[in-house]
N, CA, C and O atoms as a Maestro MAE file, in Angstrom:
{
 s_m_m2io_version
 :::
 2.0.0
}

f_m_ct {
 s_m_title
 :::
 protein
 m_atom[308] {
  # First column is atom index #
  i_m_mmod_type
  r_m_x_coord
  r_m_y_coord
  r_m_z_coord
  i_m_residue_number
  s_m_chain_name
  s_m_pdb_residue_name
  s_m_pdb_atom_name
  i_m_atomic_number
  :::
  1 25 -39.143 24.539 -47.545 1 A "UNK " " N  " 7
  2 3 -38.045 24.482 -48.474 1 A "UNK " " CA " 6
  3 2 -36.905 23.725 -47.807 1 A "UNK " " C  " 6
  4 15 -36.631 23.872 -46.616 1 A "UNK " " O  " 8
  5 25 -36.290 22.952 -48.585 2 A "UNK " " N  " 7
  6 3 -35.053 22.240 -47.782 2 A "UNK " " CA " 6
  7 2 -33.906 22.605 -48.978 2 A "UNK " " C  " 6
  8 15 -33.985 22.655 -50.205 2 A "UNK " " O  " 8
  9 25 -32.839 22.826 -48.049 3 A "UNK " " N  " 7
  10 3 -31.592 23.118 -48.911 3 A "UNK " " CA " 6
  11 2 -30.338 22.523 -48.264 3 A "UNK " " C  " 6
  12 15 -30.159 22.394 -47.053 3 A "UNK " " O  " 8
  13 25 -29.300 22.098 -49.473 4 A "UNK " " N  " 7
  14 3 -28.599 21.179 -48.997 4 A "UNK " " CA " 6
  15 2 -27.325 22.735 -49.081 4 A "UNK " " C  " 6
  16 15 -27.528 23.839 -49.585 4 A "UNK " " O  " 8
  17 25 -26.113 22.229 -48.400 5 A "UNK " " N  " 7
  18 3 -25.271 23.195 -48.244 5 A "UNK " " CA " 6
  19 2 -23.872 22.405 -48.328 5 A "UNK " " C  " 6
  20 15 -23.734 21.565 -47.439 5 A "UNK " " O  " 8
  21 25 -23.115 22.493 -48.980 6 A "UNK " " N  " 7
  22 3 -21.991 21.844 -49.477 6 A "UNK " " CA " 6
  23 2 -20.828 23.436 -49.566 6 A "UNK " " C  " 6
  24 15 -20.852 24.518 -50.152 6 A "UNK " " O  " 8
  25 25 -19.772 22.600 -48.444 7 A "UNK " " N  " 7
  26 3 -18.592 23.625 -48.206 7 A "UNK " " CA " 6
  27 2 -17.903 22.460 -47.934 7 A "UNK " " C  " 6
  28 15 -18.364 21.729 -47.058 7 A "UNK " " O  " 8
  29 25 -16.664 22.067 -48.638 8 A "UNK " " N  " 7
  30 3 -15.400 21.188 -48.379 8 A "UNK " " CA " 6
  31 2 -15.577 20.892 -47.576 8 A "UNK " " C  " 6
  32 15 -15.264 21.201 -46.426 8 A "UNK " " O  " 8
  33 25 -16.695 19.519 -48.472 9 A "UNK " " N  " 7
  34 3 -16.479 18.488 -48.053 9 A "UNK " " CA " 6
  35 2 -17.469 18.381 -47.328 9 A "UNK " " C  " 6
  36 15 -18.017 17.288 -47.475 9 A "UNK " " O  " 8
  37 25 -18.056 19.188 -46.436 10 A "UNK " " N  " 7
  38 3 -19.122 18.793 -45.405 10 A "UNK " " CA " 6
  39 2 -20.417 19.113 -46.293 10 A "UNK " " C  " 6
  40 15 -20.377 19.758 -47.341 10 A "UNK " " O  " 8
  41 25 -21.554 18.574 -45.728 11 A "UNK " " N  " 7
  42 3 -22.962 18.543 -46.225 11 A "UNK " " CA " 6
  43 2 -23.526 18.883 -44.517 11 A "UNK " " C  " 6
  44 15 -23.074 18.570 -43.416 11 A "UNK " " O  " 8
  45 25 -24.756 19.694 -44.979 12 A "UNK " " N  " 7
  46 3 -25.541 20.103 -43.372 12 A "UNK " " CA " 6
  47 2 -27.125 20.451 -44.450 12 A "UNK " " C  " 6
  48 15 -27.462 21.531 -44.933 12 A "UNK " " O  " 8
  49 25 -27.515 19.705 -44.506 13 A "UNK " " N  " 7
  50 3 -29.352 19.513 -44.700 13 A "UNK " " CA " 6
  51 2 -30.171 20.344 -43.688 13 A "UNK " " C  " 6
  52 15 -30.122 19.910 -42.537 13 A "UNK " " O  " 8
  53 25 -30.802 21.286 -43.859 14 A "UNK " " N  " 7
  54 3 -31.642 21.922 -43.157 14 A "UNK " " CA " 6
  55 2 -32.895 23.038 -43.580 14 A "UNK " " C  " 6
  56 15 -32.911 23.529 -44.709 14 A "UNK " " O  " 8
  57 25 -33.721 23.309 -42.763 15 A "UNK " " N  " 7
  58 3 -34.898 23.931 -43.381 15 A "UNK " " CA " 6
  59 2 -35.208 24.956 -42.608 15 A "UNK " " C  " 6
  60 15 -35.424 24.886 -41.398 15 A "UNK " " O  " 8
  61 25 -35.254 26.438 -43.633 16 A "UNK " " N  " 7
  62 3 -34.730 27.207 -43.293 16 A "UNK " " CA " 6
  63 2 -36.286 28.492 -43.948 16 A "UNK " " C  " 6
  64 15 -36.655 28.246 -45.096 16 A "UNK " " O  " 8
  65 25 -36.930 29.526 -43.318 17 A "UNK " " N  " 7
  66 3 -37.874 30.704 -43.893 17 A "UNK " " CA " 6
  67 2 -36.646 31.609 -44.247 17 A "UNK " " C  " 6
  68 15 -35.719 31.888 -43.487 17 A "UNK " " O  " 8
  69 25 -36.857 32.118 -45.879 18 A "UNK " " N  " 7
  70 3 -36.421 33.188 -46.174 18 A "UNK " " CA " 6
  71 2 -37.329 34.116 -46.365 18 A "UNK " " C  " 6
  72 15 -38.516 33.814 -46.487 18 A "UNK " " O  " 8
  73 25 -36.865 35.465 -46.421 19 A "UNK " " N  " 7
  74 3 -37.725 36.573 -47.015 19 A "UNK " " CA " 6
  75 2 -37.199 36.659 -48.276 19 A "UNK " " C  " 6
  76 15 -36.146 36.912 -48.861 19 A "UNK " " O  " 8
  77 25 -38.760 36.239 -48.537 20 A "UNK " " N  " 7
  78 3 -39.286 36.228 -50.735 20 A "UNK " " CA " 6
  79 2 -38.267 37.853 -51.421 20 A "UNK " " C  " 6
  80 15 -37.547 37.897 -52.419 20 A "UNK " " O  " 8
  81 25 -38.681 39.284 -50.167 21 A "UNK " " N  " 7
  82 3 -38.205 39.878 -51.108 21 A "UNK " " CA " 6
  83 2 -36.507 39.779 -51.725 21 A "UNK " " C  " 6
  84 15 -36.010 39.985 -52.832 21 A "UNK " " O  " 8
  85 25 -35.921 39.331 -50.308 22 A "UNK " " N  " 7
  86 3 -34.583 39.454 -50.442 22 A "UNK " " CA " 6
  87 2 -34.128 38.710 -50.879 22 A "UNK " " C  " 6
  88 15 -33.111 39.063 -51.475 22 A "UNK " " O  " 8
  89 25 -34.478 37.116 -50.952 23 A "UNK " " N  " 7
  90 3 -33.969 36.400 -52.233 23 A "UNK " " CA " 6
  91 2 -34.449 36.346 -53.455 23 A "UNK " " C  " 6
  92 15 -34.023 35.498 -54.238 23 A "UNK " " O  " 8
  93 25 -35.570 37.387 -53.874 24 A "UNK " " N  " 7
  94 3 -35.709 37.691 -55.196 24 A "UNK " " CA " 6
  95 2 -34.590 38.669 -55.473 24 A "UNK " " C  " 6
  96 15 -34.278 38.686 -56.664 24 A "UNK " " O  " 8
  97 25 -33.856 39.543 -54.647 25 A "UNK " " N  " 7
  98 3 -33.461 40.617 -55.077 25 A "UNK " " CA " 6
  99 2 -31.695 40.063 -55.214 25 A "UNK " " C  " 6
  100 15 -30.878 40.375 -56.081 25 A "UNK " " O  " 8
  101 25 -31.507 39.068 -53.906 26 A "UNK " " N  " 7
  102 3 -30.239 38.594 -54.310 26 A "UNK " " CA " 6
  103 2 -30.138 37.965 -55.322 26 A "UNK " " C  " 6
  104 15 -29.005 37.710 -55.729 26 A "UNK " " O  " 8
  105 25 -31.451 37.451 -56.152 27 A "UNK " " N  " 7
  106 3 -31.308 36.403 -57.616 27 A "UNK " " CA " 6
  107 2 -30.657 37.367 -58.375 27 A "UNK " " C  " 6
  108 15 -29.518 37.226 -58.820 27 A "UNK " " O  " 8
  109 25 -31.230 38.162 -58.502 28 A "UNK " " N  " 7
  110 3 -31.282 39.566 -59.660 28 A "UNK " " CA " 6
  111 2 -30.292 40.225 -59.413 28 A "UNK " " C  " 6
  112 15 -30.219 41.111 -60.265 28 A "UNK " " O  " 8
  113 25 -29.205 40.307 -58.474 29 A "UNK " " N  " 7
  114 3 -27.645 40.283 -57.949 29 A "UNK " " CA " 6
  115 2 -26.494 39.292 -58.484 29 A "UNK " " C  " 6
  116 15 -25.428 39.282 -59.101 29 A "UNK " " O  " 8
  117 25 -27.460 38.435 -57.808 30 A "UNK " " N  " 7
  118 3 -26.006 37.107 -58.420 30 A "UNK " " CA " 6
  119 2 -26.337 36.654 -59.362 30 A "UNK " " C  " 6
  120 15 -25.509 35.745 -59.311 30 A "UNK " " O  " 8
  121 25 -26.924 36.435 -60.373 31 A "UNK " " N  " 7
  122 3 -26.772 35.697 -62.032 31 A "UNK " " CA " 6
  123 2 -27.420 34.471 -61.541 31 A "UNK " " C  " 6
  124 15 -28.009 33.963 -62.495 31 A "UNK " " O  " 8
  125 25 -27.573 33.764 -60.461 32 A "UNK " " N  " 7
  126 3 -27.492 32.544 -60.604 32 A "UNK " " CA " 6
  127 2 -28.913 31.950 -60.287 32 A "UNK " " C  " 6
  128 15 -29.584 32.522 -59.428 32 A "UNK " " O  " 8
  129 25 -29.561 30.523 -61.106 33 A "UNK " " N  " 7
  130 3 -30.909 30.014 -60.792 33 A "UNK " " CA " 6
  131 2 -31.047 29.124 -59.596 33 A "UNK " " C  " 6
  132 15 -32.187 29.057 -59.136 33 A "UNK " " O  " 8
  133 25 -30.473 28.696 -59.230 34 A "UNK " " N  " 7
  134 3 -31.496 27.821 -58.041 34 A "UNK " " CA " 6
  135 2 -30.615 28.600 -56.330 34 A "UNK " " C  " 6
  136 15 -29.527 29.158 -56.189 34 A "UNK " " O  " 8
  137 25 -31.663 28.285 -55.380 35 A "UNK " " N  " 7
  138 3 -31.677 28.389 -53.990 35 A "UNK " " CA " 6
  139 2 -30.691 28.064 -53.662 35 A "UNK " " C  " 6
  140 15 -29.965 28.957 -53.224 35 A "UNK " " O  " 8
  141 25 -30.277 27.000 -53.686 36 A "UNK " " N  " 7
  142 3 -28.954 26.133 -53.473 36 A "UNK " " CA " 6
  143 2 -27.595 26.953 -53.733 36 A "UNK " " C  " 6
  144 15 -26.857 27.281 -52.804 36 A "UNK " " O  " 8
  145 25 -27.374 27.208 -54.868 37 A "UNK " " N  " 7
  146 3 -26.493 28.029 -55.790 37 A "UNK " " CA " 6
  147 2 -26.239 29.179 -55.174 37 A "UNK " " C  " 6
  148 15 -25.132 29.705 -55.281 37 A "UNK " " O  " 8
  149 25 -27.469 29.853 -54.273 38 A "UNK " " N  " 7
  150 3 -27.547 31.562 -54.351 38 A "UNK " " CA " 6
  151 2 -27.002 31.382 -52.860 38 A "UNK " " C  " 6
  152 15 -26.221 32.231 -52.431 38 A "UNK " " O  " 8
  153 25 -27.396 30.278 -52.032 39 A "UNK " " N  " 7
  154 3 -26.987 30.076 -50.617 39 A "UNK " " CA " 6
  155 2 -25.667 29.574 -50.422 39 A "UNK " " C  " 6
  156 15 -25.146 29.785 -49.326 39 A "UNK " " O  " 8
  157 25 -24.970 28.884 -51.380 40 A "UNK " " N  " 7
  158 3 -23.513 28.716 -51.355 40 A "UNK " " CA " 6
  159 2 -22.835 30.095 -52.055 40 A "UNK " " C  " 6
  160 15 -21.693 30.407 -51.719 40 A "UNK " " O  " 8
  161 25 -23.325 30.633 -52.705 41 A "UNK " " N  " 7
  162 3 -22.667 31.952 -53.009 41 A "UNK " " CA " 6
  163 2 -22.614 32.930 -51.717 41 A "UNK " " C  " 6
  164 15 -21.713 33.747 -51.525 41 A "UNK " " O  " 8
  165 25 -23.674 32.726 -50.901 42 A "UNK " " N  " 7
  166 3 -23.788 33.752 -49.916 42 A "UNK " " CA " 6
  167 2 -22.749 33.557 -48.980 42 A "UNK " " C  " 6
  168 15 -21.966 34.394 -48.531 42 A "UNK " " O  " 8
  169 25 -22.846 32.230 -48.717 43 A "UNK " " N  " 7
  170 3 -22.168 31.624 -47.740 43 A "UNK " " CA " 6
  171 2 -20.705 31.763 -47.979 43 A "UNK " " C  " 6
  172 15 -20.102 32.495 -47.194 43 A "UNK " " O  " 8
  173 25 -20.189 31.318 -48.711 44 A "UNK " " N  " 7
  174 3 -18.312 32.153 -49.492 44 A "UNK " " CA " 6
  175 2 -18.719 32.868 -49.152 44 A "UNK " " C  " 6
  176 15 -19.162 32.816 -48.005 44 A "UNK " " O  " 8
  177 25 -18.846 34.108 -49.993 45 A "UNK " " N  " 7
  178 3 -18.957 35.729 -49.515 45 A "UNK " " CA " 6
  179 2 -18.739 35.696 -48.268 45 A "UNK " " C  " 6
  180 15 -17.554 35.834 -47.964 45 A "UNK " " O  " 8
  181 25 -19.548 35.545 -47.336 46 A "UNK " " N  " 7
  182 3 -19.642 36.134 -46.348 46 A "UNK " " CA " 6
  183 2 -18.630 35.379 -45.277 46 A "UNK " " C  " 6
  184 15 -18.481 35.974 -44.210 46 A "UNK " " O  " 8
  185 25 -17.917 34.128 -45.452 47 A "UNK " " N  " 7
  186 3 -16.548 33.567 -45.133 47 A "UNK " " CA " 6
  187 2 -15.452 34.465 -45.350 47 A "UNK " " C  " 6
  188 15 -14.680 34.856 -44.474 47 A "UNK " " O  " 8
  189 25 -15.428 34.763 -46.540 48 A "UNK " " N  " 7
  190 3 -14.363 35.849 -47.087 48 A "UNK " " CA " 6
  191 2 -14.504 36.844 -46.756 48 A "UNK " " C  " 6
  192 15 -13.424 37.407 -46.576 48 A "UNK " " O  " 8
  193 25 -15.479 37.533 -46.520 49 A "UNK " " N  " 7
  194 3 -15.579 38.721 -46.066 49 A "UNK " " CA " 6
  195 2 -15.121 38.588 -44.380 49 A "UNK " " C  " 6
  196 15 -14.063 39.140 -44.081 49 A "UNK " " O  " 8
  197 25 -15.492 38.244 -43.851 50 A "UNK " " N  " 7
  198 3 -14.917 37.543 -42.221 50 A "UNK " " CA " 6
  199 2 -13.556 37.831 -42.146 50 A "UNK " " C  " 6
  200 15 -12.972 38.747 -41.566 50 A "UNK " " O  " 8
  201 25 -13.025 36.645 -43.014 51 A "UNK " " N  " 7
  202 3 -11.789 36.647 -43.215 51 A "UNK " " CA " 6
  203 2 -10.683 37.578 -43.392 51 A "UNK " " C  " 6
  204 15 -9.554 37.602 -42.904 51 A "UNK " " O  " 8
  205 25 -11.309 38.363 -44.239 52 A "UNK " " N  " 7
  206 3 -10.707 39.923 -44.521 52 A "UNK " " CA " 6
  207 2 -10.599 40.747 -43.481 52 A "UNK " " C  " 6
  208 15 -9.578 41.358 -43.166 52 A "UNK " " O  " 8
  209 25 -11.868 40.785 -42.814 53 A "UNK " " N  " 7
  210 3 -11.805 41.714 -41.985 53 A "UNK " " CA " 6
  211 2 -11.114 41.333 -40.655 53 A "UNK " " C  " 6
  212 15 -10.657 42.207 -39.918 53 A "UNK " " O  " 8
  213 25 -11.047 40.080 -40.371 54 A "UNK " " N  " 7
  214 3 -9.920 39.580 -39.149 54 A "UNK " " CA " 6
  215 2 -8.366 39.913 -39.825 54 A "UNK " " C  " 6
  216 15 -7.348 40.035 -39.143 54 A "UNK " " O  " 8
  217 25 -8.408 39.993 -40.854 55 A "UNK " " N  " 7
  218 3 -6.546 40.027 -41.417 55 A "UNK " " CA " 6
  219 2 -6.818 41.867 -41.055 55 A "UNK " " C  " 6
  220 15 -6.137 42.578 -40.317 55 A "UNK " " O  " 8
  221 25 -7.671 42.132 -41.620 56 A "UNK " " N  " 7
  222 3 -7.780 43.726 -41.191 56 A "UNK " " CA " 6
  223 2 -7.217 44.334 -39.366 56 A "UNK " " C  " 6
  224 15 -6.370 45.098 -38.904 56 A "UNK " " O  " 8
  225 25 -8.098 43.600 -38.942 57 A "UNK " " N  " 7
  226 3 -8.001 43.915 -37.847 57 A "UNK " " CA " 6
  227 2 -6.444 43.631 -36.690 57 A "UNK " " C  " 6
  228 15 -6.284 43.873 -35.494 57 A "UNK " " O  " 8
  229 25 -5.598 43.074 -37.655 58 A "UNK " " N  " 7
  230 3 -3.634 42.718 -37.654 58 A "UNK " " CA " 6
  231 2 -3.028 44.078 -38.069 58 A "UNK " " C  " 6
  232 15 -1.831 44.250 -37.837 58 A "UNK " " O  " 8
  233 25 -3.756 45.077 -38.671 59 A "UNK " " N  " 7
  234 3 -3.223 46.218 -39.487 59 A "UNK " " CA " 6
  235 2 -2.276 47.191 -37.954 59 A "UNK " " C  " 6
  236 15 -2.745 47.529 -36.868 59 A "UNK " " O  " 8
  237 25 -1.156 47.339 -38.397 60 A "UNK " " N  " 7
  238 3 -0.069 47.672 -37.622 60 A "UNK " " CA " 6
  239 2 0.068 46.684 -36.140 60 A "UNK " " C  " 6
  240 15 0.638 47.303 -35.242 60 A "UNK " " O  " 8
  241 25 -0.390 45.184 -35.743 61 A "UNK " " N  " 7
  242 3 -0.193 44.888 -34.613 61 A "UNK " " CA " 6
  243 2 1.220 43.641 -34.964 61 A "UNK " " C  " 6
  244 15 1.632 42.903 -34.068 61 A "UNK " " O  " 8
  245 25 1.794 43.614 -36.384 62 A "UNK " " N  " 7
  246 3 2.654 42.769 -36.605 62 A "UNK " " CA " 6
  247 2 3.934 43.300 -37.270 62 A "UNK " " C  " 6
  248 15 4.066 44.000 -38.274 62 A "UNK " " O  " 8
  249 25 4.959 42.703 -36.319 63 A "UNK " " N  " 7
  250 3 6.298 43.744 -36.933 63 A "UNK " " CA " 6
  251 2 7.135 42.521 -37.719 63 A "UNK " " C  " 6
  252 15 7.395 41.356 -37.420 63 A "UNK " " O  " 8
  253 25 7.313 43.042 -38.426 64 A "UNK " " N  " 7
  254 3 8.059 42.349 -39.416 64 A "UNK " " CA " 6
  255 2 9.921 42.379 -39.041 64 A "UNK " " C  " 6
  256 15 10.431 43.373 -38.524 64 A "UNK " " O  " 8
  257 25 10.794 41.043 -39.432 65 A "UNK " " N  " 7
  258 3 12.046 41.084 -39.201 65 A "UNK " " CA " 6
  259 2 12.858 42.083 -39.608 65 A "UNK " " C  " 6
  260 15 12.196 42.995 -40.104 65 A "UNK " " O  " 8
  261 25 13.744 42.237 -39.605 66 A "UNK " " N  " 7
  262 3 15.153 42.863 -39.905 66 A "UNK " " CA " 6
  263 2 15.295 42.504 -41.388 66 A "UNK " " C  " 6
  264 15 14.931 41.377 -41.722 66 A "UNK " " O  " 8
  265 25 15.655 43.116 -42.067 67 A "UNK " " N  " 7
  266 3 15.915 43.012 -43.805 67 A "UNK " " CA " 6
  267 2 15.019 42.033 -44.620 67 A "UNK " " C  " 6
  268 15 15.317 41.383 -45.622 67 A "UNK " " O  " 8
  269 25 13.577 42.107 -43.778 68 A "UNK " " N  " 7
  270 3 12.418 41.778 -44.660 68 A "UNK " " CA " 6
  271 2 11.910 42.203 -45.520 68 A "UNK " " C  " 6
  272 15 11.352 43.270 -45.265 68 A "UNK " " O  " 8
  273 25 11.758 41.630 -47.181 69 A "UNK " " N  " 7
  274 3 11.473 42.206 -48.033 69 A "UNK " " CA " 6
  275 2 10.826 41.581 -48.991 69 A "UNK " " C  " 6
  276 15 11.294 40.801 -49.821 69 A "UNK " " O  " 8
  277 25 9.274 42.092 -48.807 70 A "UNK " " N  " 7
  278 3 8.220 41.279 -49.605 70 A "UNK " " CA " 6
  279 2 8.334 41.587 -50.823 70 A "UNK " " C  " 6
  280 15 7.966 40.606 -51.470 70 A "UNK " " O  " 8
  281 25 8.708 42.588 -51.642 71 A "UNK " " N  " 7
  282 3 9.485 42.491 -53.194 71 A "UNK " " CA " 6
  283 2 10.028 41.570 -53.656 71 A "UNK " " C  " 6
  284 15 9.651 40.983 -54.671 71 A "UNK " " O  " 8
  285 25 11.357 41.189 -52.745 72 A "UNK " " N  " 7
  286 3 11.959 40.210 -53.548 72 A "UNK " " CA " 6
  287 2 11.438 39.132 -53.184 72 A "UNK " " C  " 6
  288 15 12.403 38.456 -53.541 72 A "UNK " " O  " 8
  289 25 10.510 38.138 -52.646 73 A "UNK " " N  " 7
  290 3 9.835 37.467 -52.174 73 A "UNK " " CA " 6
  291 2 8.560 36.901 -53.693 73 A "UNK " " C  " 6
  292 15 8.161 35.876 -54.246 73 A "UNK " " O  " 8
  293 25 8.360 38.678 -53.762 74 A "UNK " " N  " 7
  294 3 7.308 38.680 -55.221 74 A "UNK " " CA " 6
  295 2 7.750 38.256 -56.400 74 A "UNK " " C  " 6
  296 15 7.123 37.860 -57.383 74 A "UNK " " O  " 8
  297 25 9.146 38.402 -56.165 75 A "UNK " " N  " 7
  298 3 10.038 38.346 -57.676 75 A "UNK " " CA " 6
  299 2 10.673 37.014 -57.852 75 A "UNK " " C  " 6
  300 15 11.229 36.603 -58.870 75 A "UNK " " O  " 8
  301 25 10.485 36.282 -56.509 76 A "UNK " " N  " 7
  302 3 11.323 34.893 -56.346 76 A "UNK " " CA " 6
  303 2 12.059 34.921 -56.322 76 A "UNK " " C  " 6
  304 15 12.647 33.989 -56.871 76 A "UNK " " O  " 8
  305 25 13.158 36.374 -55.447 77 A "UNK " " N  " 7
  306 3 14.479 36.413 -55.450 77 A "UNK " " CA " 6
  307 2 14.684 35.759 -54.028 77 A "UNK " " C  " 6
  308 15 15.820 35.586 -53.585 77 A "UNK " " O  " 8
  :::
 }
 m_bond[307] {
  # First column is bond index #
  i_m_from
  i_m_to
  i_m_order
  :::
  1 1 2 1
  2 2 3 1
  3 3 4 2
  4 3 5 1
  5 5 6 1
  6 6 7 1
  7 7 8 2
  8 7 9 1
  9 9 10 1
  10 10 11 1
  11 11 12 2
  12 11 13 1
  13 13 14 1
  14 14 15 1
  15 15 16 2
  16 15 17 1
  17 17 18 1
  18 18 19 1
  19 19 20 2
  20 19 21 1
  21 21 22 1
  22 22 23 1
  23 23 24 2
  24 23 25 1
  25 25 26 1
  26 26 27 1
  27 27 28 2
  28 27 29 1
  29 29 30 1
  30 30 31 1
  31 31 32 2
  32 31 33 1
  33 33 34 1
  34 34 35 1
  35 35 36 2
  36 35 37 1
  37 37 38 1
  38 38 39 1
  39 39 40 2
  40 39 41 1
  41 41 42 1
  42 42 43 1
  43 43 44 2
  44 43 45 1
  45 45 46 1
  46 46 47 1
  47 47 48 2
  48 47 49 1
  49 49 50 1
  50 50 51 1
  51 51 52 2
  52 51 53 1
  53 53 54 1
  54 54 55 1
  55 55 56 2
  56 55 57 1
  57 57 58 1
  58 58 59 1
  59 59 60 2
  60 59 61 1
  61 61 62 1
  62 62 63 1
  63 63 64 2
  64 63 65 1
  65 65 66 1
  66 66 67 1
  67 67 68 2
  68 67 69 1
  69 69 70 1
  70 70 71 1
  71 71 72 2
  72 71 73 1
  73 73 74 1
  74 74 75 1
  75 75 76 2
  76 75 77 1
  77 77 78 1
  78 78 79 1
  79 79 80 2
  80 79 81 1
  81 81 82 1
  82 82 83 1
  83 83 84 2
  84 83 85 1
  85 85 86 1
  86 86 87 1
  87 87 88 2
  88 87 89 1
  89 89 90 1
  90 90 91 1
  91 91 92 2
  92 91 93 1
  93 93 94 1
  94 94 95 1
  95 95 96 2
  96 95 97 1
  97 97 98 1
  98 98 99 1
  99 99 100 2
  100 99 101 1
  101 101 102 1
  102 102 103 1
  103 103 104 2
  104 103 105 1
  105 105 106 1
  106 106 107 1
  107 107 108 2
  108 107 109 1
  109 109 110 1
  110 110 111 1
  111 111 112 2
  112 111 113 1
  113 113 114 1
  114 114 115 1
  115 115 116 2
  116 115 117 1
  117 117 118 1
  118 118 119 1
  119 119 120 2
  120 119 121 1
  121 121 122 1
  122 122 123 1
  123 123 124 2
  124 123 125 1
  125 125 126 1
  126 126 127 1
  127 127 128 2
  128 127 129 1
  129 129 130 1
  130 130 131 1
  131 131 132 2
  132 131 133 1
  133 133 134 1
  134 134 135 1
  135 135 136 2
  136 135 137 1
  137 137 138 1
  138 138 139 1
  139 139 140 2
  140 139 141 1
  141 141 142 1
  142 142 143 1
  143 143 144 2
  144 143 145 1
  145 145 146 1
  146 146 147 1
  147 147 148 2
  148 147 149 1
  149 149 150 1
  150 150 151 1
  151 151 152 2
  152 151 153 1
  153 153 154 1
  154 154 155 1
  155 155 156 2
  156 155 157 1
  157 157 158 1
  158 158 159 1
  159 159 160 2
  160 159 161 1
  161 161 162 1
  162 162 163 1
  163 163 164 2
  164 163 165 1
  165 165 166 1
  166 166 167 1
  167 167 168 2
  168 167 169 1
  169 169 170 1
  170 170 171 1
  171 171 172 2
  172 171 173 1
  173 173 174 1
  174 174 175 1
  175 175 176 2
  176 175 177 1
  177 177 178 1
  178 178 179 1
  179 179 180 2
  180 179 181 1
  181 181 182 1
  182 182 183 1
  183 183 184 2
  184 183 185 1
  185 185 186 1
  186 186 187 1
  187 187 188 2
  188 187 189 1
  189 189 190 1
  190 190 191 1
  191 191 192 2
  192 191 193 1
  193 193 194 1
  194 194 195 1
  195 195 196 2
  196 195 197 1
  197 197 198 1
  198 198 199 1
  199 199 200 2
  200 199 201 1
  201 201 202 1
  202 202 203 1
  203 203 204 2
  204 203 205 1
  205 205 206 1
  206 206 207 1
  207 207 208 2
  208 207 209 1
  209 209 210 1
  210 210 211 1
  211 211 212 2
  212 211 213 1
  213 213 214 1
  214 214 215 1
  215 215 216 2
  216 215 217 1
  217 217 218 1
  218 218 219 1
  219 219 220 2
  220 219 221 1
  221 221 222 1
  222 222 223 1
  223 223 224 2
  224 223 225 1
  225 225 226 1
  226 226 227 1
  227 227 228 2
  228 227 229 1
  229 229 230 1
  230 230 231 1
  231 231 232 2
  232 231 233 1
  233 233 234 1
  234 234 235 1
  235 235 236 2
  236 235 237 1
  237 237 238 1
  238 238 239 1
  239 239 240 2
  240 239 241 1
  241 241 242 1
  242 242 243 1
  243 243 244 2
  244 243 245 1
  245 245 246 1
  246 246 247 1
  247 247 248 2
  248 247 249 1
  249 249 250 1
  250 250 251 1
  251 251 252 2
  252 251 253 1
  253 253 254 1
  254 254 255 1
  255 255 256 2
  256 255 257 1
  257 257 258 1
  258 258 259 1
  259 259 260 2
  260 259 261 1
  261 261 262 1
  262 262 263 1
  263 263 264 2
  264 263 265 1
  265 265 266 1
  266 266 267 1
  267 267 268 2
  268 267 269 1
  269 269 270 1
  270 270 271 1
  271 271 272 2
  272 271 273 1
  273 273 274 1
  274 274 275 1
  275 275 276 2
  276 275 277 1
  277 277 278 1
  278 278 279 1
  279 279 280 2
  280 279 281 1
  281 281 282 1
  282 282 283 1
  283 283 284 2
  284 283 285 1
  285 285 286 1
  286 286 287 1
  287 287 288 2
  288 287 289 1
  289 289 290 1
  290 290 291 1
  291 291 292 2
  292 291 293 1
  293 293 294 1
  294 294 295 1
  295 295 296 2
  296 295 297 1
  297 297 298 1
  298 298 299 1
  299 299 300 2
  300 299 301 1
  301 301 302 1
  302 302 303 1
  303 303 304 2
  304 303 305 1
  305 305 306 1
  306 306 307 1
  307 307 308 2
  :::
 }
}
């Protein structure tokens, strides 16, 4: 099987064994028909999920200024 992989902008061509059961079961997860499709879905996900969990891992190590206030920030004051 060859699958192409497209993430901004870059392309990386490569050939890759999956297990039949688990990408039958991720089809029947994500809505979506082709290999391609189900492997760029995976691939987000699992960027974002990364991502999250490094902003996670900031949880109480960042102090914020003196009369900082993400409200009015929200409000465009």
């Amino acid at each position: 099987m060859c699958i192409v992989i497209h993430y901004r902008r870059c392309q990386m061509r490569t050939n890759i064994v999956l297990d039949d059961c688990l990408v039958s079961e991720a089809f029947k997860l994500s809505g979506v028909k082709t290999k391609k499709d189900l492997l760029h879905q995976a691939l987000k996900e699992f960027v974002d999920t990364r991502k999250r969990h490094n902003l996670l891992n900031l949880e109480g190590k960042i102090k914020f200024a003196g009369g900082y206030d993400y409200k009015a920030l929200r409000e465009g004051k």
